[in-house]
C-alpha positions in Angstrom: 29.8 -1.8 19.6 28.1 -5.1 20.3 25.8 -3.7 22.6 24.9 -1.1 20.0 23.9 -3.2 17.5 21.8 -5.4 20.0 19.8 -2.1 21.1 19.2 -0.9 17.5 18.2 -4.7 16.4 15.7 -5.0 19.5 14.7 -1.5 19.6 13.6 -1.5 15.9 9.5 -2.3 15.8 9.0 0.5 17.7 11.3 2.6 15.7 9.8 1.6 13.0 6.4 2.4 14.3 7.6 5.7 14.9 9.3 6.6 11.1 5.5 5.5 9.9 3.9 7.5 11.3 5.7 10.3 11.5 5.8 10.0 7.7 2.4 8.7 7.3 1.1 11.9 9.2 2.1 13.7 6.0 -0.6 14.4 3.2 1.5 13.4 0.5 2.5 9.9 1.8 0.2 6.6 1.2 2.4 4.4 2.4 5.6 3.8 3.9 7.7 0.2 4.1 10.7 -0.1 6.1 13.8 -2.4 5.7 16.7 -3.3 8.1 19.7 -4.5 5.3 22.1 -4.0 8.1 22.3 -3.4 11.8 22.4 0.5 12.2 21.2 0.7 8.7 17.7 2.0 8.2 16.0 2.2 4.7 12.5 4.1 4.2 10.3 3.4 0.9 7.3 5.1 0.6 4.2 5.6 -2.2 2.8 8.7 -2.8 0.0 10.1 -5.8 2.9 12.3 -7.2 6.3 12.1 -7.9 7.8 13.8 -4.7 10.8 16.4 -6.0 14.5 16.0 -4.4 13.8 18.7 -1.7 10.6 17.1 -0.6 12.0 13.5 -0.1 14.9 15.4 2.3 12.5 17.4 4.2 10.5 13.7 4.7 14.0 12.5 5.7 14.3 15.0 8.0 10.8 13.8 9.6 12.1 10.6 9.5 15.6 11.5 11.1 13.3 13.0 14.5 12.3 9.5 14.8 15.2 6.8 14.0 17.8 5.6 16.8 21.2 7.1 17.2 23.8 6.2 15.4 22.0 4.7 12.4 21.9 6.0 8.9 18.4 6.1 7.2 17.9 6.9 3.6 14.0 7.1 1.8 13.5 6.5 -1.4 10.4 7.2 -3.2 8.8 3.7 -4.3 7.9 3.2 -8.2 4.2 2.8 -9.1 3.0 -0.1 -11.4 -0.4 1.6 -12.0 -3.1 -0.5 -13.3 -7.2 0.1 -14.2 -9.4 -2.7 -12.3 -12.9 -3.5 -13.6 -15.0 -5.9 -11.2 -18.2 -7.4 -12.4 -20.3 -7.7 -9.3 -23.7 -9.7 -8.9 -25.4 -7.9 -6.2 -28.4 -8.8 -3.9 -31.3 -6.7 -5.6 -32.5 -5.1 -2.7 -29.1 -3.5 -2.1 -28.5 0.2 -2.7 -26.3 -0.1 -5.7 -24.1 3.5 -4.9 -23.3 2.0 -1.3 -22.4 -0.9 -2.7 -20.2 0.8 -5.3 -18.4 3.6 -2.6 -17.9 0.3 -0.5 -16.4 -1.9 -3.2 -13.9 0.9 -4.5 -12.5 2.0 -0.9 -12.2 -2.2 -0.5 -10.1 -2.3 -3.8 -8.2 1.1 -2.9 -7.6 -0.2 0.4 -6.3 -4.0 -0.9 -4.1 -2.5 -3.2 -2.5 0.4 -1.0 -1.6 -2.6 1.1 0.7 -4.7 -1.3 4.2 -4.4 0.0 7.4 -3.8 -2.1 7.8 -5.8 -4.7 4.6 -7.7 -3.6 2.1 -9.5 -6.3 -1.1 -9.0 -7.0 -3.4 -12.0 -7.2 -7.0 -11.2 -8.4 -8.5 -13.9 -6.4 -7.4 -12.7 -3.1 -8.9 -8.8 -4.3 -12.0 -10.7 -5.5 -12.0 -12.9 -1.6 -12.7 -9.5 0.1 -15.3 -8.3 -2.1 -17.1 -11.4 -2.0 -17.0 -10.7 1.6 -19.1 -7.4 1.5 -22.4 -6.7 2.9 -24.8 -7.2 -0.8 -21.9 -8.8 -3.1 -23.5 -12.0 -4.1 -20.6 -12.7 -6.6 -17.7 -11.3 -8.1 -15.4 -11.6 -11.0 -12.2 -9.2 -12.2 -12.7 -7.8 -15.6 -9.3 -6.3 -15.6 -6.3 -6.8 -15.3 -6.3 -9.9 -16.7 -4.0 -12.0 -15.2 -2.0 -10.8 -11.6 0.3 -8.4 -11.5 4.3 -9.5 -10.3 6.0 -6.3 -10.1 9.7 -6.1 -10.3 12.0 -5.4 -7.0 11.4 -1.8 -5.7 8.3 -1.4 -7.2 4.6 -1.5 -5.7 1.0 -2.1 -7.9 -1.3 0.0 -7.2 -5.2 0.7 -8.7 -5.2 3.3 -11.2 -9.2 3.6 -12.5 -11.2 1.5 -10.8 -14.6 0.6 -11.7 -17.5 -1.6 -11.1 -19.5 -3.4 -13.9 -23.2 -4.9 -12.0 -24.7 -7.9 -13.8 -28.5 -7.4 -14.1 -31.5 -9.8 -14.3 -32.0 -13.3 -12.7 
């Protein structure tokens, strides 16, 4: 039994590799996040647009399943959204192409938010650190939300609407 345990406990970052993306090869899955609670004891949470019915989530367990080691039990559970709308006001270089800088700035936000963990916070100035990092962002500041986001356990924020306000003249 011993030896068991030790081989699922070592064996588990490539198993968990594996379940990912096996799951994340699937059109309706963002995201996936995987958790050990105990040894032999595999729990999947993943994100999806939709709200994925009871036979979908088995035949995703079923994907899963192909993948896990023997002798463990894995479960998935679809994760629950805290949706928000983010507004950036941007000051760009003038000479930039304003639509490129705009495609660029949403797939940065999409992308920053898609990878906030279970349960994770958002903070606005670690969003507004990447897009001050873009090619023609001279400066940034979050319109909305507000204030960060701390979801509650089980949950995951993700960007709802998201739009980009320009400040114009000198």
């Amino acid at each position: 039994r011993q030896r068991v345990i030790k081989s699922i406990v070592h064996s588990r970052s490539t198993t968990d590799d594996a379940i990912k993306s096996a799951l994340l090869d699937q059109p309706n899955v963002l995201w996936t996040s995987i958790s050990v609670p105990n040894p032999g004891v595999i729990q999947v949470w993943l994100d999806s647009d939709t709200s994925l019915s009871t036979n979908e989530l088995l035949r995703l367990e079923q994907i899963a399943k192909s993948a896990k080691p023997a002798g463990t039990i894995l479960t998935i559970q679809q994760t629950q959204r805290v949706l928000t709308n983010v507004n950036i006001r941007v000051r760009a270089k003038p000479e930039f192409d304003l639509h490129v800088l705009t495609s660029t700035i949403i797939s940065t936000v999409k992308s920053y938010f898609l990878n906030l963990g279970l349960g994770a916070t958002f903070v606005r100035s670690n969003l507004l650190k990447k897009v001050d990092l873009l090619t023609g962002v001279v400066e940034s500041s979050c319109i909305q939300p507000s204030e960060d986001i701390i979801p509650t356990a089980y949950k995951v924020v993700r960007s709802d609407k998201v739009s980009i306000t320009y400040e114009t003249g000198g």
